[in-house]
BATILO-317492 format. One record per residue: x, y, z of N, C-alpha, C, O in turn; residue in one letter. Coordinates in steps of 0.1 Angstrom, whole numbers, plus 5000, padded with zeros to 4 digits. Layout:
BEGIN
XYZXYZXYZXYZA
...
***
This chain:
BEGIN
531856313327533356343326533556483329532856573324X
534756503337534956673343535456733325535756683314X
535356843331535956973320537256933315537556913303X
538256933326539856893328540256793319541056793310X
539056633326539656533318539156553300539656493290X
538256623299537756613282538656723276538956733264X
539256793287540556873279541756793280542556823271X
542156693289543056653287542856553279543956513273X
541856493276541656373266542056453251542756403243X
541556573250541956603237543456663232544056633221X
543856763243545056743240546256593243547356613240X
545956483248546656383245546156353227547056313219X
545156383223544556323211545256393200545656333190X
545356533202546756613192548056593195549056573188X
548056593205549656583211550556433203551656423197X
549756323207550456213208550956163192552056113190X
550056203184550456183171551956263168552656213159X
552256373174552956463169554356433176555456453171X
553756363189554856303199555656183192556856193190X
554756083188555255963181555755973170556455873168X
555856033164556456103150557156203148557056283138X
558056223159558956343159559956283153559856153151X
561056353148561956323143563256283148563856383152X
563856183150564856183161566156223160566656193149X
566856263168568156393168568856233158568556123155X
570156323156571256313149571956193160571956213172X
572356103155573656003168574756093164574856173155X
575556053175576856083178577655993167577755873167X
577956053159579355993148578956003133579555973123X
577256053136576756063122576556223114576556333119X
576356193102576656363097575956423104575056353110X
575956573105575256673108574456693099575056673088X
572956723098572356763092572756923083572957043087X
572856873069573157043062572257133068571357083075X
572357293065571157323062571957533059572957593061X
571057573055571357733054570357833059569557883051X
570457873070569457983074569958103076571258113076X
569158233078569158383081569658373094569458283103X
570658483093571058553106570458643111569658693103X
570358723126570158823128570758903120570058993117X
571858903114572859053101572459013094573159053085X
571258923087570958953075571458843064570958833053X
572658773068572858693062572458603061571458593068X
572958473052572458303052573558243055574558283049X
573758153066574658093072574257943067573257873068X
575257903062575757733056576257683065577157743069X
575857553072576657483080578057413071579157413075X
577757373063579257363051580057443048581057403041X
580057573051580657653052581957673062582857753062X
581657553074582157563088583157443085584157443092X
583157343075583457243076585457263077586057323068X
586157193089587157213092587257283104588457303106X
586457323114585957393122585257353131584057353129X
585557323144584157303159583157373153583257473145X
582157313157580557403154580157383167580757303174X
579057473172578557503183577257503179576957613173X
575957393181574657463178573457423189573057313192X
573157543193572257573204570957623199570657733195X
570157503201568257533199567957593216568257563227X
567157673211566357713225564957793217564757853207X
564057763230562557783223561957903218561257943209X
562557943227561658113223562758283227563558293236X
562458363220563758463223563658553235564558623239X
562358553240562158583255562758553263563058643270X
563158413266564258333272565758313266566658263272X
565858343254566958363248568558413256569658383255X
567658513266569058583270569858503283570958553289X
568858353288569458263297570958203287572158213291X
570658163279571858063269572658203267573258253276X
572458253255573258413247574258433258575358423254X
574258453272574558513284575558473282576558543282X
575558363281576758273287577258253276578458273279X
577158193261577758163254579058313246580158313241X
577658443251578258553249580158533257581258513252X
579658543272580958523281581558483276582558543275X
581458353268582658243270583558253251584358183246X
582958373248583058373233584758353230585258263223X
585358433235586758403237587558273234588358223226X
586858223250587358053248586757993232587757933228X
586057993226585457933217586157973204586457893195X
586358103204587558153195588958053198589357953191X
589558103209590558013214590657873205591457843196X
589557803211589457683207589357623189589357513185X
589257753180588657753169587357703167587057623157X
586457753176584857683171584257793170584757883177X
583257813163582257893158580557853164579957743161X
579957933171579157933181577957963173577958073167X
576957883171575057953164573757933176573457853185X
573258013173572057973183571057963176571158053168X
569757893173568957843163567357853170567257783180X
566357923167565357903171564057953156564458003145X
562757903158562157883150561558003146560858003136X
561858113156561458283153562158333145563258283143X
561558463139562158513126563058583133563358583145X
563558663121564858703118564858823129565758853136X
563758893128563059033139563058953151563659033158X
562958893155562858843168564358803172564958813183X
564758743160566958673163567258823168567958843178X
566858953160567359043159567259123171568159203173X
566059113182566259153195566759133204567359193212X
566758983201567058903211568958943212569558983222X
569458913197570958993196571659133200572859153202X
570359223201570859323205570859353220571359453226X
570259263227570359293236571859203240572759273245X
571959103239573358963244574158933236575358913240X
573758943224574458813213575558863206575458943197X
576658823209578058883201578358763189579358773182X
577458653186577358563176576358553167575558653168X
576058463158575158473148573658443153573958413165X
572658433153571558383156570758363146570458463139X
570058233142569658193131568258083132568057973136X
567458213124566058193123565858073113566358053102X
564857973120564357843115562757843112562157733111X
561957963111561157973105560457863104559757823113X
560757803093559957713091559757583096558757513093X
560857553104561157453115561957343108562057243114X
562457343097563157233086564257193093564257073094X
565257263099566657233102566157193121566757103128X
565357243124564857183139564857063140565657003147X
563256993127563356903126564156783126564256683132X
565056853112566356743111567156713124567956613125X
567056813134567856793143567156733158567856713169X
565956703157565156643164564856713177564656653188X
564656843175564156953185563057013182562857133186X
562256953176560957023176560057003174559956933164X
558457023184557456943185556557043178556457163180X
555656933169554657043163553556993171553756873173X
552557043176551257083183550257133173549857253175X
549657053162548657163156549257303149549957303139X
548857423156549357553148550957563159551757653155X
551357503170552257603177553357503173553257403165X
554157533178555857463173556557463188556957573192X
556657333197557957393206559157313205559457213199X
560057393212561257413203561957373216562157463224X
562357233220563857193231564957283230565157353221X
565657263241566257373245567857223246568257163256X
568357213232568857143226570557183222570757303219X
571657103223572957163222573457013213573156893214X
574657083204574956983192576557033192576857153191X
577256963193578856993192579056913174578856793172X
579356983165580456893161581156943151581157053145X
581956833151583456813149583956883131583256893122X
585056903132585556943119585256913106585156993097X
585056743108584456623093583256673095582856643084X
582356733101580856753099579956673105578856673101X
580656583117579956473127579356503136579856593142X
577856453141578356483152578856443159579156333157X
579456513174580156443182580056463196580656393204X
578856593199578456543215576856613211576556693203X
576256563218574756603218574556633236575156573245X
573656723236573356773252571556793249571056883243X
570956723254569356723252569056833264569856883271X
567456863265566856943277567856973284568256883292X
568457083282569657153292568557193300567357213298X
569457193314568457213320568957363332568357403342X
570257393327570557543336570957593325572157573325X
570557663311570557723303571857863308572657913300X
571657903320572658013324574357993322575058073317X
574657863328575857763331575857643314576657563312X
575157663309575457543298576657613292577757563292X
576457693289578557683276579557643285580657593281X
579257673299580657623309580757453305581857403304X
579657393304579457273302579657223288579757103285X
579557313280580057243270581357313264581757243255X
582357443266583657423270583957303273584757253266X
583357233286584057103291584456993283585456923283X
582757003273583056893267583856913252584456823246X
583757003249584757053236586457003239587156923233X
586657093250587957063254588556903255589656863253X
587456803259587756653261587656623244588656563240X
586756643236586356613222587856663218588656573216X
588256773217589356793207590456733212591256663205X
590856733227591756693233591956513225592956463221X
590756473226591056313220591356293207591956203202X
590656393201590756403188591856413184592056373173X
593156483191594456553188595456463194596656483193X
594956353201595856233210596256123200595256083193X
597356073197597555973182597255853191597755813202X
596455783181596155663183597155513183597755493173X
597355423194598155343195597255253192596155253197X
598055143182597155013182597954923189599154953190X
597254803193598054713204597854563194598354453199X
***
């Protein structure tokens, strides 16, 4: 048996357990997972804290790449205000790392998941043995604390808040439309 396949035999042999037993995201209409983490400022951010309020929560893997998403959600911070939603970005590095990555992009909170607790609950995060990776994951919701759009593996991390602008704007727009029964 070659080198390759006895390496690939073993990583299917860690991987797969970890694969099969991931935790699966949140449905659409169901609560948002609580949870309270560190910001880059130092604070502890409560997702209950928001409640009455759009939430915006953006997993992305690592803060090296951070400044693809930040870029853009930075831009669009405005509209998001506008809209009354409140914008988080969530990754599994500490608070020193939320904290570079902020100073270079971030005009919003960024909030260290350490230990991977709130990842999990949100079904972005794959454990591997000692490493952690972390989908590059987007979660809209709604005022009651629902959720109400989910966006898996984004896959232009540059352009995603234009994309989910879009979809905020349809979410509230229906939400604010009175229901006729027939």
């Amino acid at each position: 048996m070659s080198g390759a396949r006895i390496a690939l035999l073993c990583f299917l042999q860690c991987a797969l357990p970890a694969l099969l037993f991931a935790q699966a995201m949140p449905a659409v209409g169901s609560p948002a997972p609580e949870f309270t983490l560190p910001s880059q400022l130092g604070n502890p951010v409560s997702l209950k804290d928001y409640r009455g309020k759009w939430v915006v929560l953006y997993f992305y893997p690592f803060p090296g790449r951070c400044p693809l998403e930040v870029d853009g959600f930075r831009r669009d911070k405005a509209e998001y205000q506008k809209m009354g939603t409140v914008v988080f970005g969530i990754s599994v590095d500490s608070v020193g790392w939320q904290k570079n990555c902020a100073r270079e992009n971030a005009n919003f909170e960024l909030l260290a998941d350490t230990d991977g607790v709130v990842s999990r609950a949100y079904g972005t995060l794959t454990d591997l043995i000692l490493l952690k990776f972390e989908s590059r994951d987007t979660f809209i919701i709604d005022p009651e604390g629902k959720v109400a759009r989910v966006f898996t593996k984004v896959a232009d991390p540059a352009q995603h808040s234009r994309e989910v602008l879009a979809a905020l704007r349809e979410l509230q727009h229906a939400s604010s439309t009175p229901k006729t029964s027939h």
